[in-house]
C-alpha positions in Angstrom: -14.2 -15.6 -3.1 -11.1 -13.1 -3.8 -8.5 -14.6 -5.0 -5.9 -14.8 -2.2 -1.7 -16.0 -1.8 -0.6 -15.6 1.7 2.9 -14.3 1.8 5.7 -17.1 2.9 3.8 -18.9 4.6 5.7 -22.3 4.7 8.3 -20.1 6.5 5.2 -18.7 9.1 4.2 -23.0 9.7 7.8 -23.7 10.1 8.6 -21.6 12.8 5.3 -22.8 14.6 6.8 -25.5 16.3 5.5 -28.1 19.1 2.3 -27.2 17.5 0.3 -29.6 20.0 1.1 -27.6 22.8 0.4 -24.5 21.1 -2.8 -23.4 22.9 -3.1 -19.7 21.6 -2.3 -17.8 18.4 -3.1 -14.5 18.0 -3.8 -13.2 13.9 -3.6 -9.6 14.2 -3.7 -8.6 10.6 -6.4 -11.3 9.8 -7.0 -10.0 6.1 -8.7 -13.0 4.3 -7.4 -15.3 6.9 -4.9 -17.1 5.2 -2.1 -18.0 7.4 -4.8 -18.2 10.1 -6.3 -21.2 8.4 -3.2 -22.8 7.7 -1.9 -22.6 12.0 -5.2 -23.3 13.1 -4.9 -26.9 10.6 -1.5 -27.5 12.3 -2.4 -27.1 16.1 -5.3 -28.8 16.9 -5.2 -27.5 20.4 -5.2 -23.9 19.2 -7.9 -21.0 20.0 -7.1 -18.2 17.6 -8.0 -14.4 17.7 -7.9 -12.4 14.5 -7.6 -8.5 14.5 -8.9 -6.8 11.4 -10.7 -3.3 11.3 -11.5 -3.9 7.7 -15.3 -5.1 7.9 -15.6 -6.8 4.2 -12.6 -8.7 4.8 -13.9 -9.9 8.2 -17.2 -11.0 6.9 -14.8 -13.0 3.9 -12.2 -14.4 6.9 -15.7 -15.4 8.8 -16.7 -17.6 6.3 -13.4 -18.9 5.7 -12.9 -19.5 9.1 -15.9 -21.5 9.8 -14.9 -25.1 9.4 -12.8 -24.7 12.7 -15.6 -23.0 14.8 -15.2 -22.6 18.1 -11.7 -22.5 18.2 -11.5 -18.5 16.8 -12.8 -15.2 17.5 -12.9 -12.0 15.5 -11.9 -8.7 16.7 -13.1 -5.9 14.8 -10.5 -3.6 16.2 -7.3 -1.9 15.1 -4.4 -4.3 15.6 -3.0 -1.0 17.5 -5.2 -2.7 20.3 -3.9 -6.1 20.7 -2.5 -5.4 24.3 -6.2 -4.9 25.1 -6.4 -8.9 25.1 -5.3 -9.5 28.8 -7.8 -7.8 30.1 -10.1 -10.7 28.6 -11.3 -13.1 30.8 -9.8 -16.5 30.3 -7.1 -15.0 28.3 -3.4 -16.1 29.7 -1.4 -15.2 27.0 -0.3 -16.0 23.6 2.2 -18.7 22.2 1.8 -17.7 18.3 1.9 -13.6 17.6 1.7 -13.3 14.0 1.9 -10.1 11.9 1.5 -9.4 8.1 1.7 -5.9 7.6 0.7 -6.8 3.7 -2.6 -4.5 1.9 -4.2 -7.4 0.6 -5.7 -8.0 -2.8 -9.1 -7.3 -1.4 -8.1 -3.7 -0.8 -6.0 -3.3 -4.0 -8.1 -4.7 -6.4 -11.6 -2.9 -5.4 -10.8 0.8 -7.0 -13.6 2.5 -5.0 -10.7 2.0 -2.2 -8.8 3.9 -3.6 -5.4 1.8 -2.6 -3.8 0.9 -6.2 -2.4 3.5 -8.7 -3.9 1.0 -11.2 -7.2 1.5 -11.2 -9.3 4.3 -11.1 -11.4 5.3 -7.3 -12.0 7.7 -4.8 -8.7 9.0 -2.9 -10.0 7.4 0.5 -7.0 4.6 1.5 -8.8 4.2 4.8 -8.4 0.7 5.9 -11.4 0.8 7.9 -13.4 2.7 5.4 -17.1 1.1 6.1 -17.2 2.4 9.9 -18.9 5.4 10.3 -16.8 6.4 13.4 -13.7 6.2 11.4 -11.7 9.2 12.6 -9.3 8.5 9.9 -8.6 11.3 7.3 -9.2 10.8 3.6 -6.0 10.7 1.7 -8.0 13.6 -0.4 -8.0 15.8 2.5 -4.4 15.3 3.7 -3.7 16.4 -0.1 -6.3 19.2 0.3 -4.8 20.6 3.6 -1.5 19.6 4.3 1.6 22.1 3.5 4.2 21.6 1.8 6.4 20.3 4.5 3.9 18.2 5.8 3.6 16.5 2.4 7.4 16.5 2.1 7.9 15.0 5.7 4.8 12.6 4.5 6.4 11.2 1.4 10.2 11.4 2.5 9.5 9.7 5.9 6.8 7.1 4.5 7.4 6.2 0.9 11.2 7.1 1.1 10.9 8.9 -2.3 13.5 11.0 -3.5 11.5 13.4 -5.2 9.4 14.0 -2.1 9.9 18.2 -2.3 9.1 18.7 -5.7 6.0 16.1 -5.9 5.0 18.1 -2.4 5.5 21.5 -4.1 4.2 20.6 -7.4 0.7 19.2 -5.4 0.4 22.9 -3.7 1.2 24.2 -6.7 -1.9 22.7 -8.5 -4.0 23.9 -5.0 -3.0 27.2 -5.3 -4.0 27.4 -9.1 -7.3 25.8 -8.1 -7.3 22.4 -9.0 -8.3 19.6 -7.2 -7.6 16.0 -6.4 -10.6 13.5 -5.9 -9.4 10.3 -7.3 -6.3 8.6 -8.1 -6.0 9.0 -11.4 -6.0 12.3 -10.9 -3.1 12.2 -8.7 -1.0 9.6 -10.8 -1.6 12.4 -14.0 -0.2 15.3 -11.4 2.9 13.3 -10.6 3.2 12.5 -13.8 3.2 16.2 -14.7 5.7 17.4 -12.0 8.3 14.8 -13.0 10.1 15.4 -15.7 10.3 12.1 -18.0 13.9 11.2 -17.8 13.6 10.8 -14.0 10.4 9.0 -14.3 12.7 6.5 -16.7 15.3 6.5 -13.7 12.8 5.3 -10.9 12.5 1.4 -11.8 9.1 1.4 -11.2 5.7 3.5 -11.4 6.4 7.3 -10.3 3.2 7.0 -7.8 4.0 4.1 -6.0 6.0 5.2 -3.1 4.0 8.2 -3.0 0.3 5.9 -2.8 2.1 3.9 0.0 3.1 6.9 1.6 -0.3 8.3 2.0 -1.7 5.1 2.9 0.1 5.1 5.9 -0.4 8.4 7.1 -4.1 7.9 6.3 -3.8 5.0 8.9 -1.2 5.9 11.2 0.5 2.7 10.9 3.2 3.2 12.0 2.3 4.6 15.4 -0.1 1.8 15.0 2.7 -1.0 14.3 4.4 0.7 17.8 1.6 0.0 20.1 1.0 -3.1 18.6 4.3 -4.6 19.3 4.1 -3.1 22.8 1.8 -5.2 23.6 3.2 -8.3 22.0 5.7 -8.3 24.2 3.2 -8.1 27.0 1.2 -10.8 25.4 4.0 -13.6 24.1 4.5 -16.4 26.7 7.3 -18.0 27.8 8.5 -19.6 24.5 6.3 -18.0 22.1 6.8 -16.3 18.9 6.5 -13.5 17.3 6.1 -13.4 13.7 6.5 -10.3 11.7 6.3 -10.0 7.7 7.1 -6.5 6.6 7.4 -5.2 2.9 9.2 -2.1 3.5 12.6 -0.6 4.9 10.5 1.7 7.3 8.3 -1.5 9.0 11.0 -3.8 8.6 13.6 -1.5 10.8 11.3 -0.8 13.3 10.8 -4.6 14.0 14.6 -5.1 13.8 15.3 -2.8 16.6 12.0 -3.2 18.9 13.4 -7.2 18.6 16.8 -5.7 19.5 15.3 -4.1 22.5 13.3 -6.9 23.6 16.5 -8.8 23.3 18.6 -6.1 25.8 15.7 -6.4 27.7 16.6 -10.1 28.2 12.6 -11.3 27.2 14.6 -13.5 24.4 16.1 -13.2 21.0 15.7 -13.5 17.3 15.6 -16.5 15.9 17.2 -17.0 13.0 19.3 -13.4 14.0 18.9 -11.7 10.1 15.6 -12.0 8.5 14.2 -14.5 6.1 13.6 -13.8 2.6 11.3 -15.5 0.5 12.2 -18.1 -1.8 12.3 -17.1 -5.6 9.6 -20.4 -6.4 7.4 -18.2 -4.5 8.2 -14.5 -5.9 7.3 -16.6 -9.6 4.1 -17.5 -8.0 3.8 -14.4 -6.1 5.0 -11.1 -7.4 3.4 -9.6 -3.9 5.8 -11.6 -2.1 9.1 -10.0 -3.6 10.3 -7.3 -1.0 8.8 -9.4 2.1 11.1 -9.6 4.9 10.3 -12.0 7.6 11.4 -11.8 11.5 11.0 -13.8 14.5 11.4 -13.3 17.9 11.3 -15.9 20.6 10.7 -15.3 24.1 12.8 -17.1 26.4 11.5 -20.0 28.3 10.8 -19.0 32.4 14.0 -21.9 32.5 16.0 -19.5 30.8 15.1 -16.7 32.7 16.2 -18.2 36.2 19.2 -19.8 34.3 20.4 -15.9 33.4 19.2 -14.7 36.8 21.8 -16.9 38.2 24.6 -16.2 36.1 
């Protein structure tokens, strides 16, 4: 069994509140089903869908999942697709929406994923990497194709790295000279390379890291993905449901802030609390994962509330 800490998750069972007359969560990053495990123990009445396109981490969630059988379903789909739900039959909305835009430590830790900057693997970063019909790119080939603006747009825009230009320029560079990039130590020895060693001193942290997170999510379009999928949470929450969104970067975590600031003009409810939570520092200690987790909820307003600002 991999070993697995779910992120904040006494802050995720706090704001599941009432949970007797919660009747429907919806997981849709499932992972290893952590947090899944822990709502369905809370609200006995619950039926739970989990979302994961990750097959090896579905099979792991199956098995974790199967004291509570029948009350879950897996979805091996895209979380992109979660708006798909009401065209189920018997579906009739959700009253928990819970997101955890985390990589988990399955992912990380198996280097022929080629995720971490730690270990040594293939330069894949596909998240659903064991489907043949992936139409996902390699991160290899975005290296092996993509221009030097597109790499710069792609580590700017996505890892919000400084040195975004001359990391891009440097990788074309080594292209045009004829070297290639297969696995990820490869590409940490590159960067290394192109940055000179007092700015490598200056950036607090591993000189690949923004760039590995970068790729990963234009490898998986997440966040086009993380778009859709909120559209259709806000199709799917029900009158005085929650969502619940964990996000671990500046780029995630602003476009939750203001698609709950829309949702709010839209008069479908509000945050609750307004700022997000941060986790507690008992639990970075216990889990260094959980240190630059933001979490945000957003409550739809009761149909009560609705009429109540319809006749104001």
């Amino acid at each position: 069994m991999k070993e697995h800490l779910s992120v904040m998750l006494d802050e995720v069972l706090a704001a599941v509140e009432s949970p007797d007359s919660v009747e429907t969560v919806i997981d849709a990053t499932l992972g290893l089903a952590g947090h899944s495990i822990e709502i369905l123990k809370k609200c006995p009445r619950a039926f739970l869908y989990g979302f994961d396109q990750d097959a090896e981490a579905r099979e792991i969630a199956l098995e974790r999942l199967s004291p509570f059988a029948p009350r879950f379903e897996i979805v091996a789909d895209n979380f992109r697709n979660i708006g798909l739900l009401k065209e189920k039959e018997g579906f009739s909305g959700a009253d928990v929406i819970l997101f955890d835009f985390g990589v988990s430590n399955l992912q990380i830790t198996e280097p022929e994923r080629g995720f971490s900057f730690q270990y040594d693997g293939p330069l894949d970063m596909r998240m659903d990497a064991g489907d043949e019909e992936s139409c996902h790119p390699k991160a290899e080939e975005i290296l092996r194709t993509a221009d030097i603006r597109e790499l710069t747009e792609i580590f700017r825009d996505y890892g919000e790295e400084r040195y975004a230009f001359q990391i891009a320029k440097g990788i074309v560079r080594h292209r045009e000279h004829g070297g290639e990039l297969h696995s990820t130590t490869e590409l940490v020895e590159l960067i290394r390379r192109i940055l000179p060693a007092p700015v490598q001193r200056k950036m607090g942290g591993h000189p690949a890291r923004k760039i590995f997170q970068a790729l990963r999510i234009a490898v998986n379009d997440e966040i086009n993905a993380l778009s859709e999928a909120l559209d259709g949470a806000a199709e799917l929450l029900n009158p005085g449901g929650k969502a619940i969104v964990i996000s671990y970067h500046s780029l995630e975590d602003r476009m939750v802030k203001h698609r709950f600031r829309k949702w709010k003009e839209d008069e479908l409810g509000e945050p609750v609390p307004r700022k997000a939570i941060l986790p507690t520092e008992e639990e970075i200690e216990r889990n260094y994962k959980s240190r630059s987790a933001k979490l945000r909820i957003f409550q739809r307003y009761e149909e009560d509330d609705e009429k109540e600002g319809d006749e104001i």
